[in-house]
C-alpha positions in Angstrom: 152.3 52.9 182.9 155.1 50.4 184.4 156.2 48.1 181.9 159.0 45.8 182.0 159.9 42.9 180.3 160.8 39.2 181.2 161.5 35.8 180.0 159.3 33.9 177.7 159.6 30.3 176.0 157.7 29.1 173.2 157.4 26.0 171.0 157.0 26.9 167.6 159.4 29.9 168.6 162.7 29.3 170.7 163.4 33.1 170.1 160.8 34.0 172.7 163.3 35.5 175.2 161.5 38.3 176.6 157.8 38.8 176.7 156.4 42.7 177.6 153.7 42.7 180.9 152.1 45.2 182.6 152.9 45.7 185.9 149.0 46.5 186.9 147.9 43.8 184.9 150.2 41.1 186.8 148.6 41.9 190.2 144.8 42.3 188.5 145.2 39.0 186.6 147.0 36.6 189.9 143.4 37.9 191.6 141.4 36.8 188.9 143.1 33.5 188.4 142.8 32.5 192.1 139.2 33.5 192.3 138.4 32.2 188.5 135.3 34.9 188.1 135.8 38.9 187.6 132.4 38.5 189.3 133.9 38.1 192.6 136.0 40.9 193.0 133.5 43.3 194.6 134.0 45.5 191.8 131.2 48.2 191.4 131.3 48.0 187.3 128.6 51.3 187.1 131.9 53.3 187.6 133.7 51.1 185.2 132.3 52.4 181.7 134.4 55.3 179.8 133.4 58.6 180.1 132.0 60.1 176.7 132.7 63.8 178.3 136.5 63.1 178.5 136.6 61.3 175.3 138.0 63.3 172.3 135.9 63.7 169.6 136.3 62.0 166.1 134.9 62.1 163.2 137.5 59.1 162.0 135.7 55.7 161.2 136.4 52.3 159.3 135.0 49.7 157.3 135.3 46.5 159.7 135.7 43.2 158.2 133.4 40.7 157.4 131.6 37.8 155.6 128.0 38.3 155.3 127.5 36.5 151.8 126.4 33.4 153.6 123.7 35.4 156.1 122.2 37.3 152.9 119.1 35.8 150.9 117.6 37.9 148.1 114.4 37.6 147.1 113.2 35.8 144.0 111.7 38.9 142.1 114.9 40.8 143.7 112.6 43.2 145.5 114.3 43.9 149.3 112.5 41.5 151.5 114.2 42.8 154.7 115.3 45.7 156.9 118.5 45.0 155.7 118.7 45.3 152.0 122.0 45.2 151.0 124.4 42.2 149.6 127.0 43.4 152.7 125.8 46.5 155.2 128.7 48.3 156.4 130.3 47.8 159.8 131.9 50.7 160.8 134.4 51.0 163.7 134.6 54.6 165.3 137.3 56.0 166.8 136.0 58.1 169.6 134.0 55.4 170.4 135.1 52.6 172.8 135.3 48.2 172.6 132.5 47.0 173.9 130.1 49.7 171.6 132.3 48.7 168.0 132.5 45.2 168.5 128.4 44.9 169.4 128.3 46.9 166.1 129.7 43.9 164.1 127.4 41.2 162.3 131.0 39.1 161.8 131.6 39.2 165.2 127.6 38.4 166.7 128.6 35.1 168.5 131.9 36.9 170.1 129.7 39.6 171.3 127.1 37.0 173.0 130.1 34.9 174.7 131.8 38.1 176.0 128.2 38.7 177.5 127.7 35.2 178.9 131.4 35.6 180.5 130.4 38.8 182.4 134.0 40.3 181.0 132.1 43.0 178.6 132.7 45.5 181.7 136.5 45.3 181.4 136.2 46.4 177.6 133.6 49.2 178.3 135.8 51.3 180.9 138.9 53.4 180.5 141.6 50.9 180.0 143.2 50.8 177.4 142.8 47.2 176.4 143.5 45.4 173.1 140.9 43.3 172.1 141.8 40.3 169.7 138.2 39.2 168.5 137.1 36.2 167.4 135.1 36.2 164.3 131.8 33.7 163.8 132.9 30.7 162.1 136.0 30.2 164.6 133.7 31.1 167.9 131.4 28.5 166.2 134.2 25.7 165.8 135.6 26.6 169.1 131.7 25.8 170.7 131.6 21.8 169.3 134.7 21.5 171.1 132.7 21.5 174.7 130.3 19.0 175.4 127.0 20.8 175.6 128.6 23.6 174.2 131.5 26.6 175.4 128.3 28.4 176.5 127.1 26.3 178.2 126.8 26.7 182.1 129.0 23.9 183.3 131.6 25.5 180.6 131.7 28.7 182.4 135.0 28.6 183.7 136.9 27.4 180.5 134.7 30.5 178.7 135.6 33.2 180.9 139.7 31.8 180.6 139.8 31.2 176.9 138.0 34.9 176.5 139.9 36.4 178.7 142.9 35.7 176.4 141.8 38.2 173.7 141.9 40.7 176.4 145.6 42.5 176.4 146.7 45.1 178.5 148.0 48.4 176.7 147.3 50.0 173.6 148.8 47.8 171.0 148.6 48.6 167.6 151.0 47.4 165.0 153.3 50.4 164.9 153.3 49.9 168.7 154.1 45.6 168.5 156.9 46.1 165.4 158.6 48.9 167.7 158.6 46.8 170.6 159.7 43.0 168.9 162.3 45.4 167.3 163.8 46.6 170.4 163.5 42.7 171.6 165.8 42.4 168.8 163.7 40.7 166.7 162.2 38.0 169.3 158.7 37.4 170.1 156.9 39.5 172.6 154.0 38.6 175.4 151.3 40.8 176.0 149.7 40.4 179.7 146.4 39.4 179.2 143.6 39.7 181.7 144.2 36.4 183.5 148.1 36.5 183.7 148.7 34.7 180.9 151.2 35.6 177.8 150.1 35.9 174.6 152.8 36.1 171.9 153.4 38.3 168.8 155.8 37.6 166.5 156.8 38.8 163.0 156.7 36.1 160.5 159.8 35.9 159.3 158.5 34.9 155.9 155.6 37.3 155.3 156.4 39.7 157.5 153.2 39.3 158.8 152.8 39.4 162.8 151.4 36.7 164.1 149.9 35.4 167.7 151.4 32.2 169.6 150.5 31.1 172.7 153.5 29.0 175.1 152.3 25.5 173.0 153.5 27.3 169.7 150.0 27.1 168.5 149.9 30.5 166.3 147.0 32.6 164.9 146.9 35.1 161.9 145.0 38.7 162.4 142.5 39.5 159.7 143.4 43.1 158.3 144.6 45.6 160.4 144.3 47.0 163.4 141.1 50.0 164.8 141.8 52.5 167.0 138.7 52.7 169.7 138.7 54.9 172.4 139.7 52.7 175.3 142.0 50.9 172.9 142.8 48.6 170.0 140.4 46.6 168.3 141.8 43.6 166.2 140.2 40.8 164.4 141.5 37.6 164.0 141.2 34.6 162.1 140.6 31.9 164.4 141.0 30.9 167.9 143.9 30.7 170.3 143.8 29.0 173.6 145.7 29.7 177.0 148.5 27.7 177.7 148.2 25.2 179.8 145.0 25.2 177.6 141.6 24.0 179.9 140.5 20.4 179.1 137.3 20.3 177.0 134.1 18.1 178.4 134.6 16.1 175.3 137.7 15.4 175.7 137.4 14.1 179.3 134.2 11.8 178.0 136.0 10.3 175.1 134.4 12.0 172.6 136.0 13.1 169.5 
């Protein structure tokens, strides 16, 4: 896979020298930026989804993360009252299994799922790839919506959903042994992953926690929650609220006056 790196600037980090792409994913994400809509690219998706016959088979699974304390109402006489009758059902992520199955398997992240699906981009995470996927969980996808008049999902919205979405789409298979190795090599600078629209998304270790972090070109900066799964097609990651593209797409509300 042709990688090479090249210049990056950030605001939060003035360190951001070099930023990793993917040579593939520049041409794939110019095409998508001119047009605005994978939808247009004459792509016949029925050949896009993995094939389970060449996928190596694993028993390996994890617990995903989580907050289902809010969703969960026992009963008065604490008989189960529902399908579902545990305090929090497990979520598990399967390695030999690829993005688009794990993350639909995930009550935490129910409202990503549904605004991958509106966006038509759940193809790109069902085929082959590899991709990493940094998912938004439900209480961030449901701040992110009152930013939109009428809501991110909203029809009129469509363009700003498919951009900001397609920003937690990554090219490569990036897990954190991968991202430490290569911001070490960048001798300890920031790094930008291609993501499916051409745009950078930085990682950085925090040089207080150790921590790595995600920065887009405003210096805007967003933590991961936990660590990383492996998925078939990828890298599955869950974060801890949103990040928008830089130049970021001006919200409905904003251009109305609202607040």
């Amino acid at each position: 896979m042709d990688v090479r790196l090249d210049v990056f600037s950030s605001g939060r980090f003035p360190g951001w020298e070099k930023g990793l792409k993917l040579g593939v994913g520049l041409l794939l994400g110019a095409s998508l930026s001119a047009c605005g809509d994978p939808d247009w690219q004459g792509t016949d998706w029925t050949k896009n989804y993995q094939d389970s016959f060449e996928t190596q088979i694993s028993s390996r699974a994890s617990f995903m993360p989580g907050n289902t304390d809010k969703a969960y109402q026992p009963s008065a006489d604490g008989v189960p009252n529902s399908p579902v009758a545990y305090h929090s059902p497990p979520m598990l992520s399967y390695e030999d299994r690829p993005l688009d199955e794990n993350i639909t398997g995930s009550l935490e992240l129910a409202d990503y799922v549904k605004a991958i699906r509106v966006a038509k981009l759940d193809p790109w995470i069902s085929g082959p790839g590899p991709y990493t996927l940094f998912a938004i969980p439900n209480a961030a996808m449901e701040r992110l919506n009152t930013r939109w008049h009428g809501g991110l999902l909203a029809p009129e919205n469509r363009g700003q959903l498919v951009h900001i979405l397609g920003y937690t789409i990554a090219y490569g298979k990036w897990d954190e042994a991968a991202l430490r190795k290569a911001i070490a090599r960048n001798h300890g600078h920031a790094i930008g992953l291609k993501t499916l629209y051409g745009d950078l998304l930085g990682v950085q270790v925090s040089p207080r926690t150790g921590e790595l972090l995600l920065e887009n070109r405003a210096g805007d900066i967003n933590r991961l929650w936990g660590k990383s799964f492996a998925q078939s097609n990828g890298v599955l990651y869950f974060t801890q609220d949103t990040l928008l593209p830089t130049p970021a797409p001006v919200s409905a509300s904003r251009k109305h006056g609202h607040r």
